[in-house]
N, C-alpha and C positions, 0 to 999 in steps of 0.2 A: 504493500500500500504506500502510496506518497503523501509525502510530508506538507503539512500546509503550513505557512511560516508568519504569522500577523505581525506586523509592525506597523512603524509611524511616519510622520514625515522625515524624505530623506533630507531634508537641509538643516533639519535641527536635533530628529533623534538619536544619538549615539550609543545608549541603548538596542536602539534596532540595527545598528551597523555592525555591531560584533557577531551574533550568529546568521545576518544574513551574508557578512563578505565570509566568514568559514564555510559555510554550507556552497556559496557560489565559485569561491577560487579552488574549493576540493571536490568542486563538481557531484555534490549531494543532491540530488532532485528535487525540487519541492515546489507548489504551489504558492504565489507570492500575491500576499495579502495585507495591502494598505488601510490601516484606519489612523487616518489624519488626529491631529492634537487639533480640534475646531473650534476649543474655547478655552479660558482660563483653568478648568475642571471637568477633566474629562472621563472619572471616577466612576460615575454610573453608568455611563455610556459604554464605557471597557469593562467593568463587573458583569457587562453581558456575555464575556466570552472570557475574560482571564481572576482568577479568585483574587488577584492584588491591585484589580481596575488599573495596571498598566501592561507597557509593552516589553518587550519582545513575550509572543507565548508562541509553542510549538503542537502542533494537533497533530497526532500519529495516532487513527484511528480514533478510539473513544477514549484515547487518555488525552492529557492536556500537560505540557511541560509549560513552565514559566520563569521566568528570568534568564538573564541572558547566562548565566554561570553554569545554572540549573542546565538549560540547554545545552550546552555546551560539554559538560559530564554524560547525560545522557547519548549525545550522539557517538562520543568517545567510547560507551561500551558497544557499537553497532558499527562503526568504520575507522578502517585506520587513517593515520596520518594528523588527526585531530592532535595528539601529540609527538614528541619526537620521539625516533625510536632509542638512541642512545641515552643511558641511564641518567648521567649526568646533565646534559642538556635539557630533557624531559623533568628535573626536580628545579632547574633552573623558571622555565616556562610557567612549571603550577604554581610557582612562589610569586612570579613576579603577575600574572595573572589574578593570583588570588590577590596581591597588593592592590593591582588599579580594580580592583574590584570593590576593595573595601574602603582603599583609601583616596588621597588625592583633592581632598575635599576644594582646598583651594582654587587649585585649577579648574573642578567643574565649576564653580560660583562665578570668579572673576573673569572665564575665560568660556562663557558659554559656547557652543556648537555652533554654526553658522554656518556652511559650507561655501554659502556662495559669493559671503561679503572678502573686504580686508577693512583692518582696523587697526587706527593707531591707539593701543590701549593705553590705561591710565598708570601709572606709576606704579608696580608691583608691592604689593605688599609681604610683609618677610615671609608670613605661610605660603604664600605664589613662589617669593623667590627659593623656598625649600623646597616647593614640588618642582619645577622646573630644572632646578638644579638635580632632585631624584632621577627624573625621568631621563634625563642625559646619561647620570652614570647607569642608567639598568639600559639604554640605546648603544652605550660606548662598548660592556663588557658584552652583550651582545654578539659584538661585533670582532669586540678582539681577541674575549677570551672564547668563545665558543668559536669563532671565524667566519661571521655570518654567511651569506649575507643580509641572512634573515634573523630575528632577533635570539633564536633561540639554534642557529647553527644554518644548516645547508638548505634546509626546504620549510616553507610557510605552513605552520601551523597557527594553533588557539593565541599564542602569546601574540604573532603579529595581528591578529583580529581583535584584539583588546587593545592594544593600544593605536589602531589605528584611528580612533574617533581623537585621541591626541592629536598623531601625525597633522589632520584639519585644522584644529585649535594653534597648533607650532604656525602653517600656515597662514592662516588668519590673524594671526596677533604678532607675526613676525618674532616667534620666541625665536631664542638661541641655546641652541641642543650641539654644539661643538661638534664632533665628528659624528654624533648621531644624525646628524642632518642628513648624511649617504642613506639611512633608512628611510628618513620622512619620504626622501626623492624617489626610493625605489615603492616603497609602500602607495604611494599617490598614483603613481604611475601603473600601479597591478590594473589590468582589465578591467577586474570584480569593482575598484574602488572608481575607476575612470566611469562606470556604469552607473555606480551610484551617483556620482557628482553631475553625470550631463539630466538624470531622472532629479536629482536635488535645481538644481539649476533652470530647469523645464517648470517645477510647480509656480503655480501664480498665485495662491493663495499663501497669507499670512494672518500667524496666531501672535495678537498683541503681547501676551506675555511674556515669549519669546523676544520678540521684537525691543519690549522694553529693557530686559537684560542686555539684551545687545548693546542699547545706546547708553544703559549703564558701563558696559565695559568700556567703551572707548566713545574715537571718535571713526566713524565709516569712513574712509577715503576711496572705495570703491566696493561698486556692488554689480556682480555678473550675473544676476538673478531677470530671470524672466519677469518684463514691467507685466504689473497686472492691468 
């Protein structure tokens, strides 16, 4: 049976980015099913289909997975490649996976998703400049100690699909990630994520709340976003 995969919109959810670029660059089949963010609170509207009224949720059959981590473990007992195969690279991946998972708070607040603006952001504040700086060194070892040039060694797995709603935000706010940059560049550039960005860039509708984060973070100096 094939997978249906409901998410949100692609220019702001990053949430929804993580299991649908894994299941698309590992060539997972699955049914893709957009339910847009269309207001402030979109809680009852999504308790129709996910028990935590948000997104990512995955339907295989009569069961229901939900959240993007949750997803992500489940698909891993059913296909490979989801992680690496070598031992050390593979504890490397669930750690720093399970990190942007739980942590990073700063970064989501002051550095909202946006795919399709650029923005000269506001003056970092020191929790930003801890995560940012984080996110460098888990880009950097990556790359030197494992020998990427993917983040978890030779081939794209779960760890590049988690951090790649970062990669966006690096873009967009013009962070500086030092040699991790070689990743932001190849990661942007994968198929799966160049798909998502030209369907992010394609929507014409916008959600103010969204919106208003944005113009808290910064200032827009450009916006590649289909005019409504």
């Amino acid at each position: 049976m094939r997978y249906t995969l409901i998410t949100a919109n692609r220019n702001y959810s990053s949430w929804s980015l993580r299991p649908w670029l894994l299941m698309t660059a590992l060539g997972i089949p699955f049914d893709d099913r957009l339910e847009p963010f269309a207001k402030p609170d979109n809680y009852e509207d999504f308790r129709l289909f996910s028990p935590t009224g948000q997104v990512p949720v995955l339907i295989d059959g009569d069961r229901r997975v939900w959240d993007s981590l949750g997803i992500t473990l489940y698909l891993a007992d059913r296909h490979g490649g989801i992680w690496p195969e070598d031992r050390d690279a593979r504890a490397y991946a669930q750690s720093i996976v399970a990190e942007m998972h739980g942590g990073f708070s700063a970064l989501r607040n002051d550095c909202t998703m946006n795919v399709g603006v650029r923005v000269e952001p506001k003056p970092m504040s020191p929790a930003l400049q801890r995560n940012v700086a984080r996110v460098q060194e888990i880009f950097e070892e990556g790359l030197l100690r494992l020998g990427g040039p993917w983040l978890a060694g030779p081939s794209f797995t779960a760890a590049d699909a988690f951090y790649a709603p970062v990669a966006f935000r690096i873009r967009t706010y013009g962070l500086k990630v030092g040699r991790g940059a070689e990743w932001v560049e190849r990661i942007i550039a994968h198929p799966a994520m160049k798909e998502w960005e030209t369907q992010a860039l394609a929507e014409e509708w916008r959600e103010e709340s969204h919106e208003a984060e944005l113009r808290e973070a910064g200032t827009i100096t450009q916006d590649f976003r289909n005019a409504r």
